[in-house]
BAMARGU-697720 format. One line per field, with one value per residue (C-alpha): residue number from 1; residue in one letter; x negated, y, z. Coordinates in Angstrom, 3 decimals, decimal comma. Example, Ala and Ser with C-alpha at 12.3 -4.5 7.8 and 13.67 -1.06 7.14 Angstrom:
BEGIN
num: (1/2)
residu: (a/s)
c1: (-12,300/-13,670)
c2: (-4,500/-1,060)
c3: (7,800/7,140)
# end
This chain:
BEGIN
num: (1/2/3/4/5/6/7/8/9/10/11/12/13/14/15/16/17/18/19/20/21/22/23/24/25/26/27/28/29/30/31/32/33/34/35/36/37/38/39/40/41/42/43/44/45/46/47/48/49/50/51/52/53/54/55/56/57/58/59/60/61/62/63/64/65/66/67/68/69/70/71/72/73/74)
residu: (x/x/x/x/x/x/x/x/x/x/x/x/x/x/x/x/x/x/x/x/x/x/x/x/x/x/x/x/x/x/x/x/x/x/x/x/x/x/x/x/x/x/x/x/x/x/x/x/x/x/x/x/x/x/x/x/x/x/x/x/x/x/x/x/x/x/x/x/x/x/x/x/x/x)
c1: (11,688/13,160/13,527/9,708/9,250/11,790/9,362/5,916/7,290/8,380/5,048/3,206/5,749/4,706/1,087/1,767/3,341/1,643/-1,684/-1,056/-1,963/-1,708/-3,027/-3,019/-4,427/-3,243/-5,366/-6,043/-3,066/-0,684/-2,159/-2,146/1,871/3,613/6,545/5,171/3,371/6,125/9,082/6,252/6,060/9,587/10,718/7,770/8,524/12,299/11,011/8,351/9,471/6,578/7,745/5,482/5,190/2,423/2,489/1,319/0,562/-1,883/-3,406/-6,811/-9,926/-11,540/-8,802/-10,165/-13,776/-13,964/-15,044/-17,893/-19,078/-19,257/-20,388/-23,466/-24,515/-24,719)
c2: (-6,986/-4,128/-1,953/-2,084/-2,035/1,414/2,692/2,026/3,434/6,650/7,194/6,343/8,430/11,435/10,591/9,626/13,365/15,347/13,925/12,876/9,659/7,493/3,772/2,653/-0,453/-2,779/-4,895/-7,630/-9,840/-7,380/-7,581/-11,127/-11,696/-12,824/-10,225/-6,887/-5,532/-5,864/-4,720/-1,930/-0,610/-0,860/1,418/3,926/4,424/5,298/7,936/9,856/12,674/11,999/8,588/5,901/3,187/1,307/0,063/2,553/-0,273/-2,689/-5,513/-4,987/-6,657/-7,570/-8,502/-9,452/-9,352/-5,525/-5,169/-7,908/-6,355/-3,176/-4,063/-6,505/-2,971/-1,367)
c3: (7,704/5,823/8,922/8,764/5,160/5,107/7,714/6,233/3,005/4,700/5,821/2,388/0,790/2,813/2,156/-1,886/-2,167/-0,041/-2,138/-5,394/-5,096/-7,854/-5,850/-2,049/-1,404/0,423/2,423/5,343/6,850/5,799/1,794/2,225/3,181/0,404/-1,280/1,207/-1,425/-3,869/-1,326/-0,170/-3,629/-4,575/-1,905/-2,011/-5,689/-4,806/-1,941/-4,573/-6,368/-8,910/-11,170/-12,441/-14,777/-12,734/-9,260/-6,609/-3,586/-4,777/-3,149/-2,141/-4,289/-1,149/1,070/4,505/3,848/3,340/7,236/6,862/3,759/5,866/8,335/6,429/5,241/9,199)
# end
């Protein structure tokens, strides 16, 4: 698993610098696996050049209903 967590965080690290970002939420199965969120933000904070004191990758409020609340509203 960390092959793919040191790959994910590669890409949010690009995205995290690139636009300032200070949350990215994290949602549906992937939200839901226990410790990726964690691991996620652990090694997207060492790949940032800005630092923070609160977690950038965040689980989702709405986990795996955000597409049928969407979608309710279509």
């Amino acid at each position: 698993m960390t092959d793919h967590i040191s790959i994910v965080s590669d890409a949010l690290a690009l995205i995290v610098n690139v636009t300032g970002a200070s949350r990215l939420p994290l949602g549906g199965g992937l939200g839901m696996a226990p410790g990726v969120a964690t691991a996620l933000d652990t090694a997207l904070r060492q790949k940032i050049l800005r630092r923070s004191a609160t977690p950038i990758i965040v689980k989702a409020k709405l986990a795996n209903d955000a597409g049928l609340i969407g979608a309710s509203y279509l």
